[in-house]
C-alpha positions in Angstrom: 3.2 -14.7 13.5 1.9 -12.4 10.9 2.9 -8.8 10.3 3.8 -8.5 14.1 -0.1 -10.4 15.0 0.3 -14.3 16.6 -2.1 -15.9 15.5 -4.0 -18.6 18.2 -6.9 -20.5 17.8 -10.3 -20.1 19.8 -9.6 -23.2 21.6 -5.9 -22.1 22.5 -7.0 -19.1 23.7 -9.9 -19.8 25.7 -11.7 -16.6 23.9 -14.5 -17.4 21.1 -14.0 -14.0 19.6 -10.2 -12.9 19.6 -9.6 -14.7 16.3 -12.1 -12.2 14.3 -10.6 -9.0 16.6 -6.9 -10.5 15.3 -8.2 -10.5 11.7 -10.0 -6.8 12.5 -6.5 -5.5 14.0 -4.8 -7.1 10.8 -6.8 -5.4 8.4 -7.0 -2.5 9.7 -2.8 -2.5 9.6 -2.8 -3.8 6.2 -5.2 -0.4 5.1 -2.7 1.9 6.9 0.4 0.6 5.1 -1.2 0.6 2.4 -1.7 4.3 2.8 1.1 5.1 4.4 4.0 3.2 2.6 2.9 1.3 -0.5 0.9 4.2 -1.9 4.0 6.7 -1.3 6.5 4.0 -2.8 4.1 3.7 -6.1 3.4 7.0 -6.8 7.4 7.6 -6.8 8.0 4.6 -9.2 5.6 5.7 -11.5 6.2 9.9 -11.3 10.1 8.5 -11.8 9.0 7.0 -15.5 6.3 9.3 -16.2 7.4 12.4 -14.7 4.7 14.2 -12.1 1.0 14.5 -13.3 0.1 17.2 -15.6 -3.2 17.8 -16.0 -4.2 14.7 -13.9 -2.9 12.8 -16.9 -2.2 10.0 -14.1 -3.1 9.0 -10.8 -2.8 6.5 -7.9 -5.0 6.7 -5.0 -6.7 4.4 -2.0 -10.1 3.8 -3.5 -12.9 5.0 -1.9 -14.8 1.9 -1.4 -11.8 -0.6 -0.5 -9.5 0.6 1.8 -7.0 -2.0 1.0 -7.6 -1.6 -3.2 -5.1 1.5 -5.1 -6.4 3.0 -8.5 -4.2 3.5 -10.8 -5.4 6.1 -13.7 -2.8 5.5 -16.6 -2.3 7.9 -19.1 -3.9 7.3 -22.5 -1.6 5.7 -25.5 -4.6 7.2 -28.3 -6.6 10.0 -28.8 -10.1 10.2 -27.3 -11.7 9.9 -30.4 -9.6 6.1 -31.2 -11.8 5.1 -28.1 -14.8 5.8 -29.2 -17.3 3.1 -29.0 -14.9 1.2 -26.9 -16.3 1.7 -23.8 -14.9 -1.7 -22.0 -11.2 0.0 -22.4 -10.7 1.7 -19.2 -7.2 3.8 -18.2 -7.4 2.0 -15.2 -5.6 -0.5 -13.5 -6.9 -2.5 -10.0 -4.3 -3.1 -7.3 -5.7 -5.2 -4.6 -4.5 -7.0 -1.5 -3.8 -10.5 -1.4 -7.3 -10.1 1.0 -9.8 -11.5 -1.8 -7.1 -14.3 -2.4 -6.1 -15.3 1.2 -8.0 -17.5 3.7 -7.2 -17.3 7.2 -7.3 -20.1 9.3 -7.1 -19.9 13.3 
């Protein structure tokens, strides 16, 4: 069992396509507590060490194209100008689920 979903093959099952409706029903899950609990948790951590965003000087949000990815905007250590020209530096940080690494088997 996984996250509350029992997993059963085709064959088990006698149904050809519960296996991608489990996997549909998982992810789906996995996006709303993402949303709902992970996202809430973070942004409390990080307003705890860096106080609550001034200026949007920091940020954590679902990103818009991945459901199951959070964006974290850092604040910058340098002035804008110390970037200059350094334009693979980005003040932001990925957090995705273990979806891209994960292979699921039924």
């Amino acid at each position: 069992m996984l996250g509350g979903y029992e997993a059963q093959g085709a064959g088990a099952c006698g149904i050809v396509g519960r296996p991608a409706k489990l996997i549909d029903e998982l992810m789906v899950d996995i996006e709303k507590r993402i949303a709902d609990n992970m996202l809430p948790a973070l942004r409390g951590a990080i307003a705890a060490q860096l106080g609550e965003p001034i200026k949007d000087n920091w940020s954590i949000e679902v990103d818009a194209k991945d459901p199951q990815t959070l964006n974290f905007h850092y604040p910058a250590a340098l002035t804008a100008r110390d970037y200059l020209g350094v334009t693979y530096i980005t003040h932001r940080v990925k957090l995705e689920s273990a979806r891209a690494a994960m292979a699921i088997t039924l």
